[in-house]
Backbone as CSV, one residue per row, in Angstrom:
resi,resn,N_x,N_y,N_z,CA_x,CA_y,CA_z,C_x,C_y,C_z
1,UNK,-97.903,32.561,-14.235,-96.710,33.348,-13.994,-95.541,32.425,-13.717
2,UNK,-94.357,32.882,-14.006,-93.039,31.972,-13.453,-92.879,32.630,-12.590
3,UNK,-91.768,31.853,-11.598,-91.320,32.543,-10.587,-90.095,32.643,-10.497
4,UNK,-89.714,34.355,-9.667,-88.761,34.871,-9.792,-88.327,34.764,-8.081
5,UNK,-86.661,34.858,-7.972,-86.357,34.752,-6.782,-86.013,36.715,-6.410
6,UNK,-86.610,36.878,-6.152,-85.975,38.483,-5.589,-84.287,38.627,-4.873
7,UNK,-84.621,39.617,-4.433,-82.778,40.276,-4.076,-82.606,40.068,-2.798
8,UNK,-83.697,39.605,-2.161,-84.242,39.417,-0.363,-83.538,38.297,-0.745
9,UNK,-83.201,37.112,-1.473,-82.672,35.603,-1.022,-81.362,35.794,-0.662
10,UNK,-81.052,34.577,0.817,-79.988,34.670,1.689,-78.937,33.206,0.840
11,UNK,-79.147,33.249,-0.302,-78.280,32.109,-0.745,-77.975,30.755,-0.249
12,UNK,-79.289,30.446,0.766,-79.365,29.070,1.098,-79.250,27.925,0.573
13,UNK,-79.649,27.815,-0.641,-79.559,27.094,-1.251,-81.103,25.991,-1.689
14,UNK,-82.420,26.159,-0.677,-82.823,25.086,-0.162,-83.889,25.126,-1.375
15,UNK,-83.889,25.885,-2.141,-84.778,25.753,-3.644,-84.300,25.059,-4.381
16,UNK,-82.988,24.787,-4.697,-82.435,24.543,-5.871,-83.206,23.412,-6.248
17,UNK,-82.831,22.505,-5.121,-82.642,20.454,-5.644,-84.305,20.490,-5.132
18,UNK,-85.266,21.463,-5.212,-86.682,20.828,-5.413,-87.269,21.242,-6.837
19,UNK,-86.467,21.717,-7.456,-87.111,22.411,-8.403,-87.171,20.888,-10.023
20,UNK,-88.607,20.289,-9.868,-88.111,19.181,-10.788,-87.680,19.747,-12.666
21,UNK,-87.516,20.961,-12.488,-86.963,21.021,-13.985,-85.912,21.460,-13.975
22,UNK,-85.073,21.498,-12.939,-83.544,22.117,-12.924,-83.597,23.472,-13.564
23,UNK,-84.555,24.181,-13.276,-84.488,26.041,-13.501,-83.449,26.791,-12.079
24,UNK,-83.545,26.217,-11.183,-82.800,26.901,-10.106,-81.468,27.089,-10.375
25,UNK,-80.544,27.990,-10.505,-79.293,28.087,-10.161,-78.646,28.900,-9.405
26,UNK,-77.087,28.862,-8.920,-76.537,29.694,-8.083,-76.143,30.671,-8.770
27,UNK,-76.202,32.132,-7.985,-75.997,33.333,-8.854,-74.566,33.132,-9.170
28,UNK,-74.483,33.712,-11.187,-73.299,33.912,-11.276,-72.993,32.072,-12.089
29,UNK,-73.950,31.004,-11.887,-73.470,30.095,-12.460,-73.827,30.171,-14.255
30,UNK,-73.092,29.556,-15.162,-73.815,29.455,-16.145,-74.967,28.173,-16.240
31,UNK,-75.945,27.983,-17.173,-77.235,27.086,-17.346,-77.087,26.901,-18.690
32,UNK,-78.213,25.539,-18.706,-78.465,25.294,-20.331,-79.461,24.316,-20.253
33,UNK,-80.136,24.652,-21.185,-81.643,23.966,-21.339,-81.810,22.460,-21.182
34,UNK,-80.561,21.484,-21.354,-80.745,20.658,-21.360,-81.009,19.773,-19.797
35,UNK,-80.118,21.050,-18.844,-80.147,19.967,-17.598,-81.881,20.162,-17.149
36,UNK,-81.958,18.718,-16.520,-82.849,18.384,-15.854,-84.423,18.460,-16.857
37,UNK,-84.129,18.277,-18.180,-84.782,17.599,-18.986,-84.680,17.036,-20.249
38,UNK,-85.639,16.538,-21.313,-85.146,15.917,-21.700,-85.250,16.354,-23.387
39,UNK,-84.907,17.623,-23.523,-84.267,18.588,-24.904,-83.105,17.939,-25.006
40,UNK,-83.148,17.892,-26.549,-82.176,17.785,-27.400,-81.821,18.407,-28.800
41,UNK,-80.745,18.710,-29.582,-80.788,19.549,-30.577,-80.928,20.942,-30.317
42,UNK,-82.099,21.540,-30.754,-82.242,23.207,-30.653,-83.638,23.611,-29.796
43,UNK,-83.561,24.541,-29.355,-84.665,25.263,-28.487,-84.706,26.799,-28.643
44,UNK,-86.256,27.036,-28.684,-86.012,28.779,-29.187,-86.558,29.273,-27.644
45,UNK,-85.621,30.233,-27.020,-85.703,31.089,-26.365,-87.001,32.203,-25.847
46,UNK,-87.739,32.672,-24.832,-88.512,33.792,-25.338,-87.960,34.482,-25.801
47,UNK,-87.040,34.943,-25.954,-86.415,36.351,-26.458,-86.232,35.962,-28.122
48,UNK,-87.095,34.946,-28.468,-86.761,33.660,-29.874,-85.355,33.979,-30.550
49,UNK,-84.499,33.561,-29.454,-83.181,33.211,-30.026,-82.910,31.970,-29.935
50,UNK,-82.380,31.164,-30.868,-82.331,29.651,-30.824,-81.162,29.271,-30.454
51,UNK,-81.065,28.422,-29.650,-79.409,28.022,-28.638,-79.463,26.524,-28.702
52,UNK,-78.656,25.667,-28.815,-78.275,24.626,-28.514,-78.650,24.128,-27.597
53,UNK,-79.557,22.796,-26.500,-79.921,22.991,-25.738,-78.538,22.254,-24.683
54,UNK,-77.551,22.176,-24.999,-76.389,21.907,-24.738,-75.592,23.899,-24.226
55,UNK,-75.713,24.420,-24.562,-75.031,25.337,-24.691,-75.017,26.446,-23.999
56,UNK,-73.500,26.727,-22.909,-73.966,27.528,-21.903,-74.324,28.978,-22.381
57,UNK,-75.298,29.453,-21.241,-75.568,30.550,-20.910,-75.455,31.002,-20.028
58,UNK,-75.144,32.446,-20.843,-74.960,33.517,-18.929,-75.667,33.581,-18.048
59,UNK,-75.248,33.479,-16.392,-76.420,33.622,-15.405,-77.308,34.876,-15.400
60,UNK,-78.688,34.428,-14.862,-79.554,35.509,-14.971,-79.140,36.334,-14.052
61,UNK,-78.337,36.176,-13.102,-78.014,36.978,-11.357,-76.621,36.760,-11.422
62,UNK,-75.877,37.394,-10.416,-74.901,37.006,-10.347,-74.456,36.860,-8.962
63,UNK,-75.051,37.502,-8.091,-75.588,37.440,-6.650,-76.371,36.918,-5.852
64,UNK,-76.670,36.182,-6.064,-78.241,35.511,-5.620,-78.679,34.603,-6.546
65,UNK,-79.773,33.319,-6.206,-79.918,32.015,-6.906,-80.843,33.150,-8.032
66,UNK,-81.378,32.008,-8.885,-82.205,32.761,-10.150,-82.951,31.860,-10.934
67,UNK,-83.966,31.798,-10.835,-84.580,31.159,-11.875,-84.697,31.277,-13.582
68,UNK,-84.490,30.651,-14.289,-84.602,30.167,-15.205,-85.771,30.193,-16.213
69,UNK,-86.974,31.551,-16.739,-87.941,31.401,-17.181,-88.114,30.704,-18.211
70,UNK,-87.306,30.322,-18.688,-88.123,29.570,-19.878,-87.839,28.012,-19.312
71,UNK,-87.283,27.686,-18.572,-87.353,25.928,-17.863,-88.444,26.118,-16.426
72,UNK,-89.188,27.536,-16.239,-89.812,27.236,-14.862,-91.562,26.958,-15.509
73,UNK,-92.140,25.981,-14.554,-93.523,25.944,-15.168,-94.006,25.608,-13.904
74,UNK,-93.492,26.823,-12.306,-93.825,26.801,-11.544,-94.770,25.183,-11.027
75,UNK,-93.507,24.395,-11.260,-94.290,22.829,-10.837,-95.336,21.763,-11.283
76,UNK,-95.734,22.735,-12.211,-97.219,22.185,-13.210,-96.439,20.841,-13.689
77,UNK,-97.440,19.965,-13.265,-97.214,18.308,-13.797,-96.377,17.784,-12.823
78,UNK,-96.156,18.829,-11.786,-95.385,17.492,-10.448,-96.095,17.561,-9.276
79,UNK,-96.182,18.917,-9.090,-96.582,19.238,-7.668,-97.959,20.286,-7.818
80,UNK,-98.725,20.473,-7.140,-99.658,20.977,-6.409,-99.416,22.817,-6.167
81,UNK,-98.071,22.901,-6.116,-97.182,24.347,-5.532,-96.089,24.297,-6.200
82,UNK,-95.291,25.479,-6.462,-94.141,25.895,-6.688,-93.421,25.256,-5.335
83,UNK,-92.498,24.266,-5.087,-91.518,23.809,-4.690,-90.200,24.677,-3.670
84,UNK,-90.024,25.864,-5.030,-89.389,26.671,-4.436,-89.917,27.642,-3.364
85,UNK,-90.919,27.869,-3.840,-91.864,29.218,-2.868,-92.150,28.157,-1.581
86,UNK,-92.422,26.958,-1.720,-93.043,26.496,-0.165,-91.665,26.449,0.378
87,UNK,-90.201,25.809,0.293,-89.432,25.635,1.135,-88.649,27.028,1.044
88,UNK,-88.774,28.133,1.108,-87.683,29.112,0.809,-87.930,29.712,2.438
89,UNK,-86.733,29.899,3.172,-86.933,30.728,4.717,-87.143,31.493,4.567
90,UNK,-87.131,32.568,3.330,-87.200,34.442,3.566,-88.711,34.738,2.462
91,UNK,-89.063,33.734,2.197,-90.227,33.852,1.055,-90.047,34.718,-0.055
92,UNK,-88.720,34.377,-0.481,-88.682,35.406,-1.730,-88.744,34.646,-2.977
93,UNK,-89.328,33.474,-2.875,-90.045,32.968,-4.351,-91.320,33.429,-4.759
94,UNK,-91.265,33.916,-5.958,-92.410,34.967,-5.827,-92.843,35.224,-7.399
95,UNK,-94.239,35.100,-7.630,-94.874,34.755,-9.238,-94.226,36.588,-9.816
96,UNK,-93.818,36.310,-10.739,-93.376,37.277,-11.454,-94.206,37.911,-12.340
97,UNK,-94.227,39.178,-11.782,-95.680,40.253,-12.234,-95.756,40.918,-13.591
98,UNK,-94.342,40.370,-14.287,-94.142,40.896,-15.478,-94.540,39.425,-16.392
99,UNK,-94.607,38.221,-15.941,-94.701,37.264,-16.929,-96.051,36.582,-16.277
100,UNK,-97.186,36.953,-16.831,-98.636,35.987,-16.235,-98.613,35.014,-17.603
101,UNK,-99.120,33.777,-17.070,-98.889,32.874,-17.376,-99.720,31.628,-17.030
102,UNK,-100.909,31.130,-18.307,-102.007,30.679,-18.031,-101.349,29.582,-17.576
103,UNK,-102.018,28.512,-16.996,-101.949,27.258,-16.940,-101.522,26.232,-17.750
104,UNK,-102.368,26.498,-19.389,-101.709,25.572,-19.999,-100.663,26.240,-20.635
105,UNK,-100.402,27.283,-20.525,-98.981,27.790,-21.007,-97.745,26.993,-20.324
106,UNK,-98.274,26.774,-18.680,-97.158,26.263,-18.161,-96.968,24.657,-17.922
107,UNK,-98.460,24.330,-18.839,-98.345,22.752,-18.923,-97.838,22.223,-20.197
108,UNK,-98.172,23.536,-21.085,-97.406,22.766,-22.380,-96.060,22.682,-22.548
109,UNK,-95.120,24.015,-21.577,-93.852,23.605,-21.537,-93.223,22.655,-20.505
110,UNK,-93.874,22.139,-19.552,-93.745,21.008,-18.963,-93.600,19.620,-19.946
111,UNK,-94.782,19.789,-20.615,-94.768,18.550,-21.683,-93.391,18.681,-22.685
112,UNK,-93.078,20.358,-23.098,-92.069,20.251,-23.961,-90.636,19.760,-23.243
113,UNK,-90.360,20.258,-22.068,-89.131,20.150,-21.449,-88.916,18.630,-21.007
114,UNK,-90.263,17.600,-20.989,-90.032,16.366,-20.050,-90.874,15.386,-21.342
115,UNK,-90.550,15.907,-22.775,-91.355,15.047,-23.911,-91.117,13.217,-23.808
């Protein structure tokens, strides 16, 4: 599963800068595939729309931080745990019940995002 930040987060901030694939952002910011790895050229989307991995996109939230599903691989290949879920004060990092998500699903996009 990836993980999703719910509507409970107090905008602390204290997920962002652990997250080693740069999926975290502040609600309302735009993102793009490229930060915090190492894509270049084109990348297809789940929604398989192909974007630039340069090229902003709209925030998922606009209120609250938000993860990033297609850059989250809930930590696989760094850590032991999701990063975000251990340091969050209100525990609203939380595996997202709509996206299960084997293991090597989330190791092969680790490998893709950090080739």
């Amino acid at each position: 599963m990836a993980i999703i930040i719910t509507d409970e987060c107090i905008n602390c901030g204290a997920c962002e800068p652990e997250c080693p694939n740069n999926a975290i952002y502040e609600g309302g910011v735009e993102w793009n595939m490229s930060e915090g790895t190492t894509l270049t050229g084109k990348y297809t989307l789940e929604t398989n729309e192909e974007v630039g991995v340069n090229d902003p996109q709209l925030p998922v939230m606009e209120d609250y931080y938000f993860i990033v599903a297609d850059k989250c691989t809930e930590c696989v290949g760094f850590h032991e745990e999701p990063q975000c879920a251990a340091v969050c004060p209100v525990d609203c990092c939380v595996p997202d019940p709509d996206r299960e998500e084997t293991q090597e699903v989330l190791s092969e996009r680790q490998a893709t995002l950090h080739a």
